[in-house]
N, C-alpha and C positions, 0 to 999 in steps of 0.2 A: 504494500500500500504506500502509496506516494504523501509525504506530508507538504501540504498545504501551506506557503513560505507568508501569505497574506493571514493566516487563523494561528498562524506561531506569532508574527505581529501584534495582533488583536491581544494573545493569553499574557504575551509580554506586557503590552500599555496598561491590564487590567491589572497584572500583578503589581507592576511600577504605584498605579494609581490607587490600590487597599494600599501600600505602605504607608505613601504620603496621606491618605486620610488618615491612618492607623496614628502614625508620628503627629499630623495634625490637632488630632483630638486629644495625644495624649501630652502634648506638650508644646503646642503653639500658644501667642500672647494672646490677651483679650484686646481689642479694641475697639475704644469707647465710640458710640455714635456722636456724643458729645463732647468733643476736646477742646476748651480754649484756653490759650496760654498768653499773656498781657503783660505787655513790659511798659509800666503806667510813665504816664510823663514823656513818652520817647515818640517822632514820629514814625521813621523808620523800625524795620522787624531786625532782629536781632536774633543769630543762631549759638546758643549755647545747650551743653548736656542734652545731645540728640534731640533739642525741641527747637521751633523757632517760637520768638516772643515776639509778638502784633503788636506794635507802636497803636496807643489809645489814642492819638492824633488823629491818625487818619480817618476819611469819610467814612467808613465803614467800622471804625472801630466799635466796641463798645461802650464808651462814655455817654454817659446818659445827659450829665448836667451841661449845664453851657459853660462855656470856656471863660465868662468872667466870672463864676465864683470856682472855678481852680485856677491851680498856677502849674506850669508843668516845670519842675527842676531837675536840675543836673548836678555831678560830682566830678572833681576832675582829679580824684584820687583812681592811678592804677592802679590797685591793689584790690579796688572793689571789682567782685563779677561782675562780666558785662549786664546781666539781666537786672542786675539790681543798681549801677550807677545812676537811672534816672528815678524820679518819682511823683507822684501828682498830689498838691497841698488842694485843703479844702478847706479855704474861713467862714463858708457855710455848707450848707447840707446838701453832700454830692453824691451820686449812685454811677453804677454801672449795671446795664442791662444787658442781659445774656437770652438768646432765642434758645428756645429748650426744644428739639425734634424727636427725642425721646423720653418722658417722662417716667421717674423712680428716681431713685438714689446716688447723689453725686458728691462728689467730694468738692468742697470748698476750700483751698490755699490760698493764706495769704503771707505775704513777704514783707517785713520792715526793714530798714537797715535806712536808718536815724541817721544825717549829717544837718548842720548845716548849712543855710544858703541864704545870704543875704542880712535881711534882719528877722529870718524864721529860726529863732534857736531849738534845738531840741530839746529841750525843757520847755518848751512851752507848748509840746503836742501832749492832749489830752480828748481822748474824743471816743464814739460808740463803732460800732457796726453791726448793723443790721441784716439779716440774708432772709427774707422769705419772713414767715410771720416770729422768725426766729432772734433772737439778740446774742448774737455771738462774744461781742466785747462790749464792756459799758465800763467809761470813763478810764480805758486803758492810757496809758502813758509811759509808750515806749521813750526811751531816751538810750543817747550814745552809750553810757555808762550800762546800760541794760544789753548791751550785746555783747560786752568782754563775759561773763557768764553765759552768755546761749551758745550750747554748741552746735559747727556744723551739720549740715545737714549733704554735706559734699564732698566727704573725704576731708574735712582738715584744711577746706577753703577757709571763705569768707565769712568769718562768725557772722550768724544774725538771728533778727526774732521769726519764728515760724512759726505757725496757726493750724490747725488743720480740720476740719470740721467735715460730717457726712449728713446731710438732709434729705428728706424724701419729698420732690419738688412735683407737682402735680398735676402743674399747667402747662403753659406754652412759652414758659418765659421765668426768667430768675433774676433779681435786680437787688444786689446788695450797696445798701446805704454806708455812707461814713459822716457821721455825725458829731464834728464840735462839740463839747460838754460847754463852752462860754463864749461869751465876743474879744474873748482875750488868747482862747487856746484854737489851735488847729486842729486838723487831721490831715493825715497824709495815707498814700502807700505807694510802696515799690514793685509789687507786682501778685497776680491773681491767675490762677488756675481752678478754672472749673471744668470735670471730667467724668461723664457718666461712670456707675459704678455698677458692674455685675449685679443681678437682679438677684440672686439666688447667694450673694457672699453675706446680708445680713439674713438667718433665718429666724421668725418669733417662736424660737422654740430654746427658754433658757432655765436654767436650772438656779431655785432660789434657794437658801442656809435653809426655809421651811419648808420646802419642798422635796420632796426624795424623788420627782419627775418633771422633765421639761416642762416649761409652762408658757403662757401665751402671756407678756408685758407692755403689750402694743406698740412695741416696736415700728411699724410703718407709721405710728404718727408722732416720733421720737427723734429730735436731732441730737447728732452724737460728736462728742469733743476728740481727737484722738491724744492721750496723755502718755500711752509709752504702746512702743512697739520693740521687741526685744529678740533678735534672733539668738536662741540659749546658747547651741554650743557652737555657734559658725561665726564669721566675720560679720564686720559692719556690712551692708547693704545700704546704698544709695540711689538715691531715683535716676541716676544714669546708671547700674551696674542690676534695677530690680530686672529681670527677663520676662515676668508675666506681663509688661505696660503698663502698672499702673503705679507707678514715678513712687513709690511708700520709699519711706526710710526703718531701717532694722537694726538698733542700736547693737554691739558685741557683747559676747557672751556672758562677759560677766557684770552688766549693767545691772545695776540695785539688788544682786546678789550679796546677800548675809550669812554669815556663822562660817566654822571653819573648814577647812576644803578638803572637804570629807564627801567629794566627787572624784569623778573621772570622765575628761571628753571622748565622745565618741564621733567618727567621722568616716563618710560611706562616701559610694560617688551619687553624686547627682541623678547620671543614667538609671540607678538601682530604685527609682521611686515610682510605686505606679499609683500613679493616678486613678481615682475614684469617684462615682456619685457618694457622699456631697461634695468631696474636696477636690476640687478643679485645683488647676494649677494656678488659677490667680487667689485662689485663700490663702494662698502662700507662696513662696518662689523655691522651687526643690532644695537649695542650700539652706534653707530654714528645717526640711523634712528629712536633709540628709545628714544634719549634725545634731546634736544633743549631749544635754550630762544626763551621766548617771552616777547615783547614791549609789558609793561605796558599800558591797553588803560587810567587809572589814570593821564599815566602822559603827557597828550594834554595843552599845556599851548597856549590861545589865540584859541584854534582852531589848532595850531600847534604841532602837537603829535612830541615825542622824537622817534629818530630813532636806531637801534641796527648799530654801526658803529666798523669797524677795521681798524686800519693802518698797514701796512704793509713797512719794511723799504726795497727799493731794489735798481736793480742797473739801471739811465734812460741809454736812447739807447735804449731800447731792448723794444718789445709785448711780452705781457705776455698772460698766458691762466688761468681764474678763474672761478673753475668750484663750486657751490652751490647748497647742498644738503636739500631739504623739507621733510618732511614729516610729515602731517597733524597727530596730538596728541590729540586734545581737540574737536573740531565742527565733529560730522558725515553726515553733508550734507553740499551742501558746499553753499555759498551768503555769510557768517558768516566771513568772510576773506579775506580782499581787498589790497596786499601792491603791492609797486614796489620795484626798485633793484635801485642803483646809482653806476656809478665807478667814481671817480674824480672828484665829483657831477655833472654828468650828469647821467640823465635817461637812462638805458642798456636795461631795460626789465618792461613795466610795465604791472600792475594789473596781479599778481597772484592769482590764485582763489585754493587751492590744496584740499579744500572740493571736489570740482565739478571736477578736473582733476587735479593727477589720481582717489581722494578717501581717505577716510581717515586709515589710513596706511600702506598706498603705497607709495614707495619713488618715487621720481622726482627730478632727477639734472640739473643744467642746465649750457653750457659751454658759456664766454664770453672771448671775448681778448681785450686787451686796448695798446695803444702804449705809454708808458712811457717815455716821453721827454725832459722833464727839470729837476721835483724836485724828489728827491729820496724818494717816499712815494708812494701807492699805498693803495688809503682811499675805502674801499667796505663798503655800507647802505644798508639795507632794510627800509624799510618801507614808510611813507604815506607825504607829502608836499600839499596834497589840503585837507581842513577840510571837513568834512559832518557832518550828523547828526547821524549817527551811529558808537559811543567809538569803539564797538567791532572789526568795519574795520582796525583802526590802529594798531593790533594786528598782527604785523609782526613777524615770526617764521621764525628762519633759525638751519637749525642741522647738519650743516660741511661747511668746507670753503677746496678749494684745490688753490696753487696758482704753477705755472709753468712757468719760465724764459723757453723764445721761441730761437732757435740760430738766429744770424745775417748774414749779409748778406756774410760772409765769411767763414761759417757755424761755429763758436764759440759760445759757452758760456760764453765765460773769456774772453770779450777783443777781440783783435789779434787773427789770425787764428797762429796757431802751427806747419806750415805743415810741412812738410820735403819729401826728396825722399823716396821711399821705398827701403829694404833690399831689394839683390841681391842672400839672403841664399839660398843655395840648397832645404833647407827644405819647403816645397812650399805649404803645405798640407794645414798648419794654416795662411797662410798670404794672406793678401787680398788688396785689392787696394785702398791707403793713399791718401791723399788730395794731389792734383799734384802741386808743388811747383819746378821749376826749380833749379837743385841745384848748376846754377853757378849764381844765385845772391846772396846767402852766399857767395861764393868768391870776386863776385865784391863790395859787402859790406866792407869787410873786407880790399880789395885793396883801397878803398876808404877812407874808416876810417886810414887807414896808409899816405896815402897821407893829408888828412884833417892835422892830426898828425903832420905832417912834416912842412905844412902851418903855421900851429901855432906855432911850434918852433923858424921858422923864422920870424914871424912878432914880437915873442916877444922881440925875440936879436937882430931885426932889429929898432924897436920901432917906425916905421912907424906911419902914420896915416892910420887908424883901418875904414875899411868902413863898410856902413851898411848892415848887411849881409840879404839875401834874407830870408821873415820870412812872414807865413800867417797871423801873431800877428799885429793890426794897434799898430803905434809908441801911446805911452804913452803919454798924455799931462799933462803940464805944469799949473801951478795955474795961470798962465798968459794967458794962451789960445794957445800958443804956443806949437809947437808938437817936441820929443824928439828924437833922433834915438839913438838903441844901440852903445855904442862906448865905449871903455876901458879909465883908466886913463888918463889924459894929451892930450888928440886929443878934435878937436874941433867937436861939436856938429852941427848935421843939423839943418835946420831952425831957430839957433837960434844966431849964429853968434859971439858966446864967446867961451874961452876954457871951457872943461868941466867942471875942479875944481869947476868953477864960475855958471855955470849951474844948477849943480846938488845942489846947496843948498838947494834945497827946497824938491828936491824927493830923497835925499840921492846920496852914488858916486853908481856910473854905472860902475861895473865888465866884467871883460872881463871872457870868459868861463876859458882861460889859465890858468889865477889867483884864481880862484875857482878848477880848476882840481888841481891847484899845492898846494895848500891850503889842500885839502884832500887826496895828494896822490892818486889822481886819482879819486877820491871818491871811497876810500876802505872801503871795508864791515867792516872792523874791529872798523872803525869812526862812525858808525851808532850811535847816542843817543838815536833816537827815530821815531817813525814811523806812519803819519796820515793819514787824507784824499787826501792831496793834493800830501805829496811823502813823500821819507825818509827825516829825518835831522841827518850833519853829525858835528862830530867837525872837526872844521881846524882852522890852523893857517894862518894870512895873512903874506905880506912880511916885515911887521915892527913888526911882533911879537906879534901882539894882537890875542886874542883868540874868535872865533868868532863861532855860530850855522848856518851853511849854511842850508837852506830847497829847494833841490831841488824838482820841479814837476815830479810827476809821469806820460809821454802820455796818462796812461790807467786810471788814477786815475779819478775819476768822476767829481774834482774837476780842471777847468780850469782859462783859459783866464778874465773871471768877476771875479773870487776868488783873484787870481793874481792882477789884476788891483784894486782890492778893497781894497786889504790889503797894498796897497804902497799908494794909495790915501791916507786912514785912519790914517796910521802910520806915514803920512810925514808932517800932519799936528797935531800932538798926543807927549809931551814929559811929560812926569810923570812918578813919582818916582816908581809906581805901576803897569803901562808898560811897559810890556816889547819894547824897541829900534829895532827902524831898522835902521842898516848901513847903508844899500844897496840894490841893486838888479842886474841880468843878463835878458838879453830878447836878447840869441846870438845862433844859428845857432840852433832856435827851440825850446832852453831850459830855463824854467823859473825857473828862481833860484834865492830868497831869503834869507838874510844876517842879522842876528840879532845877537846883544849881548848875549853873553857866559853866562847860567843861570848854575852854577856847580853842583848845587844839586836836578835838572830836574824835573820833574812834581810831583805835589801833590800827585800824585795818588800812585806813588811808595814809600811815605813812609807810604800810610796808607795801602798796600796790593798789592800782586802779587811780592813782591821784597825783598829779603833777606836784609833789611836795617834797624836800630835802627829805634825802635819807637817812634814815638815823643809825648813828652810830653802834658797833655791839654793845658799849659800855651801859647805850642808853636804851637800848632793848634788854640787858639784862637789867637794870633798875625798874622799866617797865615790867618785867615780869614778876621780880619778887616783887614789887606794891603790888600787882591784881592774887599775886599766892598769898599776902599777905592779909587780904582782904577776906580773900576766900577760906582762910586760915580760922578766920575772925566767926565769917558764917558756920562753920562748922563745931567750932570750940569754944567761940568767947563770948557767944551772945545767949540769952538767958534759956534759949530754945534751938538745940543741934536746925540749920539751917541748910537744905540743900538746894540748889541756883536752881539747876537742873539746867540752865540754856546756858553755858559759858564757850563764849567764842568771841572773835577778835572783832566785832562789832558791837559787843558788849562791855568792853574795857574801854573807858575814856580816858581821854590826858586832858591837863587842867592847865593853864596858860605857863607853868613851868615843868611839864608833862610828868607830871605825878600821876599815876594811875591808878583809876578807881572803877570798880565794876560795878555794873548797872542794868538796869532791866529785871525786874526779880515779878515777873507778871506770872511764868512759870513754874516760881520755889515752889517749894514742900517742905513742913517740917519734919524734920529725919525720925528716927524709930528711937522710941523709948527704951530703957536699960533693959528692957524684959524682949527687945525685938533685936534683933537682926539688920530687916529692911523693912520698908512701905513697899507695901505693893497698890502700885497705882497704873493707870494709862500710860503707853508710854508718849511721850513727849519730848521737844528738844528740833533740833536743828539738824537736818541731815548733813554727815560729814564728821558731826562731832558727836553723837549717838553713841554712848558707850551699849555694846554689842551684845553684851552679857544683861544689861538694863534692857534691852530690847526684846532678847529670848526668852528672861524668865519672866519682863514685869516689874523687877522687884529691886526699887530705887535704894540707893547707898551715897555716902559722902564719896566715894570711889569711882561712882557715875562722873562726877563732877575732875575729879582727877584725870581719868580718860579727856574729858574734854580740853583738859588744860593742858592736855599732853599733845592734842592736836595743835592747840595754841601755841603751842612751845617751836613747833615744826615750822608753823607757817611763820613765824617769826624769825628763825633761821633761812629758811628758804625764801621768806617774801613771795609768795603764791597760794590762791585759792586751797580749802581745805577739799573740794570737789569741784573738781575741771573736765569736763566730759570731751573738750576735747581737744585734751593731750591722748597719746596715745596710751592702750588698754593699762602697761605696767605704772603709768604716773597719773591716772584717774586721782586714786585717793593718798594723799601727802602721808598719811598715817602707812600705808602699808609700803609705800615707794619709801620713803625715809627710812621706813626699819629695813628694809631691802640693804638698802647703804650703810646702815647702822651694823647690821650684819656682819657686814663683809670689813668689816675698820675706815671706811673708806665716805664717812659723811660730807669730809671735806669737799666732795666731789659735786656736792648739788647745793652749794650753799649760797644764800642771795650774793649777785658778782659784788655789790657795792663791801662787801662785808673780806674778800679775797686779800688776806695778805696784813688784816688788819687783827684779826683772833688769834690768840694763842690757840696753842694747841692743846694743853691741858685743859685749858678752861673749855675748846669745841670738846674734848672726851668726854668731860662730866656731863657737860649739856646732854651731849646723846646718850649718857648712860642712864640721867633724868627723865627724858623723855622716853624712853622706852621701856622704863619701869612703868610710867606713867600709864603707858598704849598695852598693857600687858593683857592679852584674850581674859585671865580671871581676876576675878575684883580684887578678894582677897593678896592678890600678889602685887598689887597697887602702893604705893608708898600712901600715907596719909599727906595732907597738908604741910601739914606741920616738918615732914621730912623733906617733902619737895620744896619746901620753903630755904630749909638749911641748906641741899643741895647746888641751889641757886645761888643765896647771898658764897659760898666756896667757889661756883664756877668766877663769880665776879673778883674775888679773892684770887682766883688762881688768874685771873685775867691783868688785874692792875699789879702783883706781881712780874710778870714777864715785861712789862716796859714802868715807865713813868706814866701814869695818869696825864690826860688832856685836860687842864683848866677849863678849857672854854667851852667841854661839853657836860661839866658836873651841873645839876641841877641842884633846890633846894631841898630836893629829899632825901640826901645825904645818904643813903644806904648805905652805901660802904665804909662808911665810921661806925657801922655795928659790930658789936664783938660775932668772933664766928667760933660758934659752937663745937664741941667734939661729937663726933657721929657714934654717939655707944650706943647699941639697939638700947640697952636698957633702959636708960635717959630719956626716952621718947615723948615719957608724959612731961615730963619737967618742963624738958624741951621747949613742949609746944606752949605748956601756962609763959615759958618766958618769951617767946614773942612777940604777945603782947607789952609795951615797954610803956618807961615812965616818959619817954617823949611823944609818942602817941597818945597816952591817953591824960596827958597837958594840951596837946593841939584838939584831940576831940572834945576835950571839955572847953577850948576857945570857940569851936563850931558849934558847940552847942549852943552858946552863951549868943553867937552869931545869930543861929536861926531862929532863936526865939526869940530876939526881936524882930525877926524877919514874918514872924508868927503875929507877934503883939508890936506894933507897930510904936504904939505910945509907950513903950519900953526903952528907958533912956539908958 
């Protein structure tokens, strides 16, 4: 029989044509019907990271507003990405409308990167964005200063701020607003991608702490924030290097990974992944399915295997969506692999089996939501809490982590909804319908606010007695047990039956809001010093001249009412040389506002980096350090109630116009554990970066928490750089563990701030590091107390003015080094520490004392 040379052709093209479907389906990119990519401010398009960016200029672009209320700016810094050198200012309310030809779920990006231009400082952008009936940002305020901490999102490019949101858009059209917060601040941006999003990547089938079964959250009418995405055991991924197209970033391996490395990476190839209904290859990009850790089963201590754990820092108020990506690497059948899941440490999801379903290298995600309500942490576990008899079950594997701020119930992401009326424009094509907000309660606001205004002028030229103004806040009590009401200077106080002068001695005087407005001119932006968790601090002057740090609270700030109450408690019973003071406080028509003495030369943190300011010298970073050890020395042994900070970090220690240092911020203390306790165990709390590890795992707060942190402090004050830098590369993320790295090996010398090269002895850098890293020691208990880190310090200084002659011209008036220096006998410990506190200290705090109370009682001569 003859073959047929045409039907051998045919079998061939049909064969050729199954593979490339076969290859197609199992691992071609998605792409979007909806792509746009907007490089705002520019006329021309722009090709960077495989996309081109549409100049908003042109006729066709998507600028919605007219071109006299934007301004389109330029930088003429090369250093900056091209897609981001230009950007479009907004001093009133300007949108962009996008035509939507596929309707579902799209990701929302946007790009800042703050310069200025002209007379637009960046300090003075403050503004909303709107997308849909949604509020993405409200009253954000990017600034330069705000990008030296955002990491790349490009390889280790161009630091900047990055946004990323996913909405489900329903019309024919998408038109996100930016919105001015005043006629004084802007808005800007540098550039916007909106990009349809796989219809089937979110599904409403998610798994709640009360539920033991998927459940329906309604999700399609849900917009979602993206707050980490984490590829566990594989490299960084960037939206040029993701291969499914849809531009994600995948932070490395060990991002916001905790506890000790009682893992092991594993890593496959790519090709080895097969794809499955549900998980297409854009729920992930196979280097996220082909790498993963795995929980050491070695490291089961008692029966109690170690678990692969992350923290996560966020905002509470808000459910979050955490979605967790498997895929089976090492067993091909499955019994070989038994873990569960914890959000919060509670059980989410247990006994995974991914041998037995789906198989071994088939991915499986799985979505859960938690409601995040007090403490701003969000802790995600895998692995095993009841012991068996088979190591290899504790062998918990996870290979991505996704986490997703959900909106609230105003439909915001930021807080406060945003809303406003909508434009009235002719142009009608692109606009769509805004979150309904009436717009005469802007007016009646403002009618109000003028009236208030007028109140308070007269009551202060009237000098009345001041009543207590309606407030959801209960009155503040008294170390008496008596309870306090707000009330200004010179009026008498409720329930307690004296003038105020006479009252307030114990909790400092009581401000009226008038005298803090007039004090700051209003609280003008231009007083700002400085800016934390709880709100801005401003400088003001009071009405006798004195100079003073106001800290009002921020409504939106996460930090409230317990913070507030904590730090007047703490600071009213606290006077040391090394504390920072509190004058006072306001708790008037809503607003909590804090009064502490004037520190001239402002946080630590700005003379070792981020701030154009002289360097300071070793000599004068080690007298910095012991005042903030000797303060904290103080909280912990010399005040009438073991005190623990619990926040101590180099934004927390100020210098005072001859940079004496004193620690500050005590919103988050706790009183430590009684003779009968050990620890407190409480939420944990603190600052990421300086989180002592072991406070974190067990819960359970110690003076030694506080030491950990100081030991961070210690570091960054040597090296002059962030205690968390996401992008440096993976081994110099965290100072803590990169410095003990160097600490190590003898070899600290090696990464120590350049300005500091050639000017430390060498004994005196040994002690330091041997200080420090007693300090950062994984167990509390192996932690030096205060009181030793204190000695260890005033030695290293010791061993420092030893090796040369002392500099005149950089001694300050804190003299520290005219203190005798102690012998280091363990035994001596307690001695020790009673004698740090000295008769020259507690001569100066009883001058401050004598200070504040007339700063209290005014008519006090």
């Amino acid at each position: 029989m003859r073959f047929n040379p045409f039907f051998s052709r045919i079998l061939l093209c049909s064969w050729f044509l199954a593979v490339a479907l076969e290859l197609a389906r199992s691992q071609d990119s998605y792409t979007p019907p909806d792509a746009y990519f907007v490089k705002c401010g520019a006329e021309a398009n722009t090709s960077s990271y495989d996309r081109v960016w549409q100049g908003d200029s042109s006729v066709s672009g998507p600028l919605s507003s007219s071109l006299q209320d934007s301004i389109p700016v330029s930088s003429s810094n090369s250093s900056i990405e091209p897609f981001l050198n230009t950007a479009r200012i907004f001093t009133k309310r300007g949108s962009y409308g996008f035509r939507i030809s596929s309707p579902g779920r799209h990701w929302i990006r946007l790009y800042f990167y703050p310069f200025t231009f002209k007379n637009f400082s960046s300090s003075s952008a403050k503004f909303s964005v709107v997308a849909g009936d949604f509020t993405l940002l409200s009253s954000f305020e990017p600034s330069v200063d705000s990008i030296i901490s955002s990491p790349s999102i490009f390889s280790g490019k161009t630091p900047l701020i990055f946004k990323e949101y996913n909405i489900n858009v329903t019309g024919s059209s998408l038109e996100i607003f930016f919105l001015p917060s005043s006629n004084t601040s802007y808005a800007f941006i540098n550039a916007i991608e909106v990009l349809s999003c796989p219809s089937d990547l979110f599904v409403d089938q998610v798994f709640e702490l009360t539920n033991n079964s998927a459940q329906s959250i309604g999700l399609p009418s849900l917009a979602l924030e993206t707050m980490y995405r984490v590829n566990v055991g594989g490299p960084l991924i960037t939206p040029f290097n993701d291969t499914v197209g849809l531009y994600r970033t995948w932070t490395g391996p060990e991002s916001n990974l905790i506890g000790d490395a009682h893992w092991t990476e594993i890593n496959d190839s790519v090709d080895s992944i097969n794809y499955g209904s549900p998980a297409g290859p854009y729920i992930a990009p196979p280097s996220v399915y082909s790498n993963a850790l795995q929980v050491n089963s070695s490291g089961a201590v008692n029966g109690q295997p170690f678990n692969l754990s992350w923290s996560f820092p966020v905002s509470y108020d808000y459910e979050y969506l955490i979605r967790m990506h498997f895929c089976e690497l090492v067993y091909q059948v499955g019994g070989k692999r038994n873990f569960d899941v914890y959000l919060q440490n509670q059980t989410a999801f247990r006994t995974i089996d991914l041998g037995s379903s789906p198989g071994p290298y088939k991915p499986k995600f799985i979505d859960f939501s938690v409601k995040i309500e007090s403490i701003s942490s969000l802790l995600v576990q895998a692995g095993k809490h009841i012991s068996d008899n088979m190591p290899e079950l504790y062998e918990a594997i996870v290979n991505g982590i996704e986490v997703w701020k959900l909106n609230n119930a105003q439909l915001s992401l930021d807080g406060a909804s945003a809303g406003f009326p909508p434009s009235n424009d002719a142009d009608g094509d692109a606009k769509i319908k805004l979150v309904p907000v009436i717009g005469g309660v802007i007016g009646g606001a403002a009618g109000s606010f003028l009236v208030l205004l007028g109140i308070c002028c007269f009551c202060r030229q009237r000098a009345k007695v001041v009543k207590q103004p309606t407030s959801s806040w209960v009155p503040l009590p008294m170390h008496d047990g008596h309870s306090i009401s707000m009330v200004s200077k010179g009026t008498f106080v409720s329930g307690v039956g004296s003038y105020a002068s006479s009252a307030q001695s114990n909790m400092g005087r009581i401000f009226a809001f008038s005298e803090l407005s007039e004090a700051t001119r209003n609280f003008d932006e231009t007083l700002v010093i400085g800016v934390g968790g709880f709100g801005k601090v401003y400088k003001g002057e009071l009405d006798d001249g004195t100079t003073v740090a106001i800290k009002r609270g921020n409504p939106r700030s996460e930090q409230g009412i317990m913070e507030f109450r904590t730090e007047i408690d703490m600071l009213s019973k606290l006077r040391h040389r090394h504390l920072v003071s509190l004058i006072g406080y306001c708790n008037e028509n809503r607003e909590m506002i804090l009064v502490y003495e004037f520190m001239a030369n402002g946080p630590l943190r700005s003379h070792l980096y981020g701030a154009n300011l002289p360097s300071l010298s070793w000599r004068q970073r080690l007298e910095i350090c012991i005042g903030a050890a000797r303060g904290l020395h103080y909280l912990h042994t010399g005040a009438t109630e073991s005190i623990i900070h619990r926040d101590v970090k180099t934004t927390n220690i100020l210098l005072d116009e001859n940079f004496v240092a004193k620690v500050a911020d005590f919103g988050l203390s706790k009183t430590g554990p009684t003779l009968d306790q050990t620890h407190v165990s409480t939420a944990v709390k603190g600052s990421f970066g300086y989180l002592d590890p072991e406070y974190f795992r067990r819960q359970q707060l110690t003076d030694k928490s506080d030491v950990y942190s100081f030991g961070v402090v210690l570091m960054e004050v040597l090296c002059a750089r962030p205690a968390i830098n996401p992008a440096l590369p993976r081994d110099q993320v965290n100072i803590a563990e990169w410095a003990m790295h160097w600490q190590s090996k003898g070899m600290l010398d090696q990464i120590i701030d350049s300005h500091l090269v050639g000017s430390i002895s060498m004994e005196s850098l040994a002690k330091f590091g041997e200080t420090a890293e007693k300090c950062l020691a994984d167990d509390g208990s192996s932690r030096p107390s205060m009181g030793q880190v204190l000695w260890s310090l005033e030695r290293c200084l010791q061993l420092q003015d030893m090796s040369a002659t002392p500099d005149v011209s950089e001694e300050n008036t804190d003299r520290i080094s005219e203190l005798p220096i102690l012998p280091p006998v363990q035994e001596q410990w307690e001695d020790v520490n009673n004698s740090f506190i000295d008769n020259d200290d507690d001569q100066e705090d009883a001058t401050m004392s004598a200070v504040f109370s007339r700063m209290v009682r005014p008519d006090t001569k």
